[in-house]
KETI-743495 format. One record per residue (C-alpha): residue number from 1; residue in one letter; y, x, z. Coordinates in Angstrom, 3 decimals, always signed. Example, Ala and Ser with C-alpha at 12.3 -4.5 7.8 and 13.67 -1.06 7.14 Angstrom:
% KETI-743495
@n:1, res:a, c2:-4.500, c1:+12.300, c3:+7.800 $
@n:2, res:s, c2:-1.060, c1:+13.670, c3:+7.140 $
This chain:
% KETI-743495
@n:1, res:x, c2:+44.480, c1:-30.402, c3:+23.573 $
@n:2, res:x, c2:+47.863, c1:-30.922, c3:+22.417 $
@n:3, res:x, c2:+50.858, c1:-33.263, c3:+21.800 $
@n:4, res:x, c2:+51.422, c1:-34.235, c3:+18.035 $
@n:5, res:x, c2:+54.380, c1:-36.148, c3:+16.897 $
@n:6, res:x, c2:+53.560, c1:-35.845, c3:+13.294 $
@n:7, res:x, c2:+50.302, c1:-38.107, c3:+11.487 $
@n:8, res:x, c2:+47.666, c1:-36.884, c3:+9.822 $
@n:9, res:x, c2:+46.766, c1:-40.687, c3:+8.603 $
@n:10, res:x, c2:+47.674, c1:-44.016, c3:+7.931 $
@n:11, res:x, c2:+45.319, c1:-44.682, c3:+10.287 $
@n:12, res:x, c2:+46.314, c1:-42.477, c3:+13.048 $
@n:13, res:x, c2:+49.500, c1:-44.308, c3:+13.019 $
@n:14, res:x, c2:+48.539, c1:-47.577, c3:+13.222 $
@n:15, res:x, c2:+46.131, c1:-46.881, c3:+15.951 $
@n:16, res:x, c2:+49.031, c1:-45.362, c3:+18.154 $
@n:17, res:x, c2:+51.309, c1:-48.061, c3:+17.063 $
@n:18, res:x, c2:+49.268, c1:-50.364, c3:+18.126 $
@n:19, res:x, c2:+48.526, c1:-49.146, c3:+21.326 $
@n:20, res:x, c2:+52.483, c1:-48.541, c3:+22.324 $
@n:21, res:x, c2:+52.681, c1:-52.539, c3:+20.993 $
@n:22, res:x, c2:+50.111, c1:-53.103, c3:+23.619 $
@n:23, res:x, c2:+52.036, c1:-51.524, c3:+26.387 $
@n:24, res:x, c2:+55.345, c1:-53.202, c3:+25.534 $
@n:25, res:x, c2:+53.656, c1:-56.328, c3:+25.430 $
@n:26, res:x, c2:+52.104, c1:-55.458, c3:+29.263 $
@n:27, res:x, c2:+55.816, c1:-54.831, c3:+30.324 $
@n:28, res:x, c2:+56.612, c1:-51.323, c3:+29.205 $
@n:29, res:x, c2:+60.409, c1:-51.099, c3:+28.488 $
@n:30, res:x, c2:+61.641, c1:-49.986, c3:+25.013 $
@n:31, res:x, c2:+62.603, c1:-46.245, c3:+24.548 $
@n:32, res:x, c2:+65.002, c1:-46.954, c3:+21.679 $
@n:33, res:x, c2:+67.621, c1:-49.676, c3:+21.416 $
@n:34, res:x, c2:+66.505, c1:-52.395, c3:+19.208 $
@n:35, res:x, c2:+67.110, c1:-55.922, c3:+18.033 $
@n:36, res:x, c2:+63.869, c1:-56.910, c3:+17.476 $
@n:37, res:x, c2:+61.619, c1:-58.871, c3:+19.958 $
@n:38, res:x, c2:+58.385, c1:-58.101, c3:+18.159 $
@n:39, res:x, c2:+56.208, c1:-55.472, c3:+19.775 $
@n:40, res:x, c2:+54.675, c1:-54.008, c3:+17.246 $
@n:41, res:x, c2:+58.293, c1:-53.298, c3:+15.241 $
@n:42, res:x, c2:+59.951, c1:-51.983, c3:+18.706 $
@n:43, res:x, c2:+56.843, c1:-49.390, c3:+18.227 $
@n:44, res:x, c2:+57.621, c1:-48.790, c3:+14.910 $
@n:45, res:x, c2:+60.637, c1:-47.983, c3:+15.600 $
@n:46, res:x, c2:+60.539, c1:-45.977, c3:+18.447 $
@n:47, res:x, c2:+57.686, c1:-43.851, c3:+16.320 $
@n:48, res:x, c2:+60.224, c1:-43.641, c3:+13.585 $
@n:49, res:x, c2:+62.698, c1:-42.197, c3:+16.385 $
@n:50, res:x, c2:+60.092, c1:-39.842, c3:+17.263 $
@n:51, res:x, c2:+59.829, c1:-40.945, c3:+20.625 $
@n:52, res:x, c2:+55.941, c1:-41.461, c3:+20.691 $
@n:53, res:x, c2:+53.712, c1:-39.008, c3:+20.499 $
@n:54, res:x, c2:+49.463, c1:-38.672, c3:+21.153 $
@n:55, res:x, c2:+47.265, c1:-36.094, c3:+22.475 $
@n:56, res:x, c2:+44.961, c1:-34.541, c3:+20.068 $
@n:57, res:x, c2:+42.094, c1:-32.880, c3:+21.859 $
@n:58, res:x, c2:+39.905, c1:-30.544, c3:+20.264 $
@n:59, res:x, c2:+38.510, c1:-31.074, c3:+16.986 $
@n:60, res:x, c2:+34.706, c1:-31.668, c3:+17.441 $
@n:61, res:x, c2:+32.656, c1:-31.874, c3:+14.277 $
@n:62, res:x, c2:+30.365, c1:-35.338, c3:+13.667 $
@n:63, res:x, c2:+26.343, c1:-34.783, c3:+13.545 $
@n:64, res:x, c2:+24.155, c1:-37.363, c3:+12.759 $
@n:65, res:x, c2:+21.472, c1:-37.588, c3:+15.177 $
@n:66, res:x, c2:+18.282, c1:-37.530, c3:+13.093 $
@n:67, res:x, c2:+15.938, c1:-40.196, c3:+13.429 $
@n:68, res:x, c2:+12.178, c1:-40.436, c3:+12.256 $
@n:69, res:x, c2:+12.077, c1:-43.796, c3:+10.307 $
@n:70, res:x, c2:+9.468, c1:-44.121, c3:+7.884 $
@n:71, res:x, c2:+10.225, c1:-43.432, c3:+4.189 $
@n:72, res:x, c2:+11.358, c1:-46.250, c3:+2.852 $
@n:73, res:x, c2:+9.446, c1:-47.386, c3:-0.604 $
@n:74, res:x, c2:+11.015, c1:-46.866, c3:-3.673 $
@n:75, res:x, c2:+10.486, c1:-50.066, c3:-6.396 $
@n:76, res:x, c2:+10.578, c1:-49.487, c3:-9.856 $
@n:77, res:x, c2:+12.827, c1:-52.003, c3:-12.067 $
């Protein structure tokens, strides 16, 4: 495992954005001075401030389980 502060996606971000919006909206205080009231732009910006990081554990590659389904029929136009 270990910490990242920089994003290897779009989606990466969003998902940790979303989850420090979460907490701020449970109570959590602000680790940057803001104006805003909005939750998810507070995390935005503390992200942007590099104040939020994420735990990357270890990279574990996807396999499909196989399944035995019968061979599906092939029509011809």
């Amino acid at each position: 495992m270990s910490i990242e502060k920089e994003y290897d996606s779009n989606f990466r971000y969003v998902l940790v954005a979303a989850r420090r919006a979460r907490q701020l909206q449970n109570g959590a205080e602000p680790m940057v001075p803001t104006r805003s009231r909005k939750a998810c732009r507070v995390a935005q910006e503390e992200i942007a401030a590099g104040k939020v990081a994420y735990v990357r554990t270890e990279d574990v590659p996807v396999v499909k389980p196989e399944v035995d389904a019968p061979e599906i029929p092939k029509f011809a136009p």
